[in-house]
N, C-alpha and C positions, 0 to 999 in steps of 0.2 A: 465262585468269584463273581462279585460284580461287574456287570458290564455298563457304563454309560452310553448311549448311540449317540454322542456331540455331534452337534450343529452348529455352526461358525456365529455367532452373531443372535444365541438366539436363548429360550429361558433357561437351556439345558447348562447355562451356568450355574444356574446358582442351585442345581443336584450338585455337580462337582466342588462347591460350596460346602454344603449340609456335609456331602462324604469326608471330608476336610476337617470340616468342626467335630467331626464323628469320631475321626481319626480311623476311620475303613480301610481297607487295600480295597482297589479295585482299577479295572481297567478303561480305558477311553479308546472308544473306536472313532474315528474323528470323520464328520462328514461335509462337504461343502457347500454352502446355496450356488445356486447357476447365477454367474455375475450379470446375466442380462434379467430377468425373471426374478431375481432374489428367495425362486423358492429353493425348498430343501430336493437333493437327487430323489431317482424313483428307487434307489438303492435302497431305500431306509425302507420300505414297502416291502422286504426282505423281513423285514424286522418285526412290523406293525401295519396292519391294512391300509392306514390312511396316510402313512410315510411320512408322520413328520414326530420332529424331535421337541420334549424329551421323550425317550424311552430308555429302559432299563433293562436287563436283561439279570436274571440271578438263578441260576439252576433252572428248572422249570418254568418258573414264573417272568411273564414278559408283563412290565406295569408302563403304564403311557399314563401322562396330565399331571404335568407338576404338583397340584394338590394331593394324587393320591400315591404319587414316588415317593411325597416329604412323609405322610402315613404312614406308609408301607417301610421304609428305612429306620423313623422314628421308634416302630412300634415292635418291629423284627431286633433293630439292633442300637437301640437310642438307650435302653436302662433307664429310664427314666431321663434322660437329658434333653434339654432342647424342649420339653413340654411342663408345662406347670401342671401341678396335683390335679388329680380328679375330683371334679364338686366346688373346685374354685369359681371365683367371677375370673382370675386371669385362663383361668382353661376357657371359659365361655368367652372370652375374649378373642385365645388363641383361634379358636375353630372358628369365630369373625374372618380376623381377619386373613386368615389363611382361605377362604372362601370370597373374602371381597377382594382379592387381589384379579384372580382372574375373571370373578363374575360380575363386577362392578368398576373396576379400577382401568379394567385394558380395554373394554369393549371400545368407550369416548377416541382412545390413543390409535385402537387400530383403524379406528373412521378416518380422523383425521390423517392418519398417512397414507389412506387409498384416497381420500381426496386433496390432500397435496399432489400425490402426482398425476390425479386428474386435471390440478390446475395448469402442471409443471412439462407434462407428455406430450408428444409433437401430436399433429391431428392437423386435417385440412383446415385452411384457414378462414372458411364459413363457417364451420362448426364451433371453432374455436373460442368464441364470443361469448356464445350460448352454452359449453360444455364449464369454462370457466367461473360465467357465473351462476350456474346452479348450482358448483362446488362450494364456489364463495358464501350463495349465500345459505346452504344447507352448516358448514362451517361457522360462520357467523352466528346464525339464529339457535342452533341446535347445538354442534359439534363442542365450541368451546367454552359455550357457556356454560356447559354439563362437566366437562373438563378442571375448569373453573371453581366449580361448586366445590366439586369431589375434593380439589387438591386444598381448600378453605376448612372444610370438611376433618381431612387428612392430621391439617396443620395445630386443629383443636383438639385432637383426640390424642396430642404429642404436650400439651398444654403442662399436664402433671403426671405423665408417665413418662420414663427415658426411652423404653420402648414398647412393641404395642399389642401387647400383652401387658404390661406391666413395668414392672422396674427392671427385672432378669431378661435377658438379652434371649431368645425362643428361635425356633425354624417359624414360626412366623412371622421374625420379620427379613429371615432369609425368601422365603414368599414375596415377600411385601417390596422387596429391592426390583422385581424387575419394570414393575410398573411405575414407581417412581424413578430409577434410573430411565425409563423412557421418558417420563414426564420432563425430567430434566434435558431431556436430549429434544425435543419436539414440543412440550405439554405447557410449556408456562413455567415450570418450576425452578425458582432461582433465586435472590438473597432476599427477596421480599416475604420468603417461608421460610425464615430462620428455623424454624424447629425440626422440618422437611430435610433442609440442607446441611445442620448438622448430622441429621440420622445419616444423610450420604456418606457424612466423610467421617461419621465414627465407623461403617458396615466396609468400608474402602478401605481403611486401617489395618483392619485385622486380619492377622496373620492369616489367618486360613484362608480367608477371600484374595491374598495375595498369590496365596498357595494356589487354591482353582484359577487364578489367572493363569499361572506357570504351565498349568495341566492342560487349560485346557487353550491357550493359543492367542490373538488379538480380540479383543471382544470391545470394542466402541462403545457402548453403553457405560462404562465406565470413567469415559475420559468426561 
């Protein structure tokens, strides 16, 4: 049986996704961030040495980093679904963007939210001048303009395909949802990237993403 190690708020939705579109049985162990800290328990260190989610569990085999669970599921029990032929340009596509999601796509997003709340975090009030604007202007000059590019980027490569792979709807652009649902939530992303924003609310539609909501709990990044 499959095991998901869920973590409240975090990329291990959208496994619970794939498993869904998959139509798998499997289970959800559900974990929670510590509400002050927002990180994930040391529980999950049970799990996986570095304790955070996703991970997987499936008989012997323990797989951690959303890239290589969508693999690993895809290639065990996908039949060919969810991936376009071997030797295509949409396979060379897929294994893009299913690699720029978290190697390109998040890094900009998770700057930007360690320095939001270096803007936003209590601190003595001599420091606080000087800590805010180096946030600002490391943000400003670097953070969003990179941010920026990317989701511009994003919005052309959506120009003449429905999704990004291709025309046929792929786990990579179950990949692809978490970094754009953050963008949308933090990153800039909103009606001025029609093409971005329909991808939202065609990937929010569908049944099975409706499904891993159910399963796996409140997840924000969505709304």
């Amino acid at each position: 049986m499959i095991v998901v190690h869920h973590l409240n708020n975090s990329r291990s939705q959208r496994v619970l996704w794939l498993l869904e579109e998959l139509g798998l049985d499997y289970e959800v162990k559900r974990y929670q961030r510590d509400p002050k800290t927002m990180l994930a328990p040391a529980s999950l260190k049970a799990v996986h040495p570095l304790g955070k989610s996703p991970v997987i569990t499936d008989g012997a085999h323990t797989i951690a980093e959303s890239g290589a669970i969508i693999e690993y599921l895809i290639e065990r029990y996908g039949n060919g679904r969810l991936i376009p032929a071997a030797g295509t340009p949409q396979k060379l596509r897929w294994t893009y963007w299913l690699h720029f999601a978290e190697g390109s796509a998040m890094p900009p997003l998770l700057m930007k939210l360690v320095f939001d709340k270096v803007e936003s975090s209590p601190m003595p009030f001599f420091v606080k001048p000087i800590a805010r604007g180096i946030a600002s202007k490391v943000k400003n000059s670097f953070i969003l303009p990179n941010i920026h590019s990317q989701l511009a980027y994003m919005e052309a490569e959506l120009e003449n395909t429905k999704w990004f792979a291709g025309n046929e709807f792929t786990a990579a652009d179950i990949q692809m949802s978490f970094p754009l649902e953050a963008a949308a939530m933090r990153g800039g992303l909103d009606e001025r990237l029609p093409k971005l924003t329909a991808f939202l609310q065609r990937i929010h539609a569908r049944p099975a993403y409706q499904r891993a909501l159910e399963k796996g709990g409140p997840y924000d990044f969505a709304k």
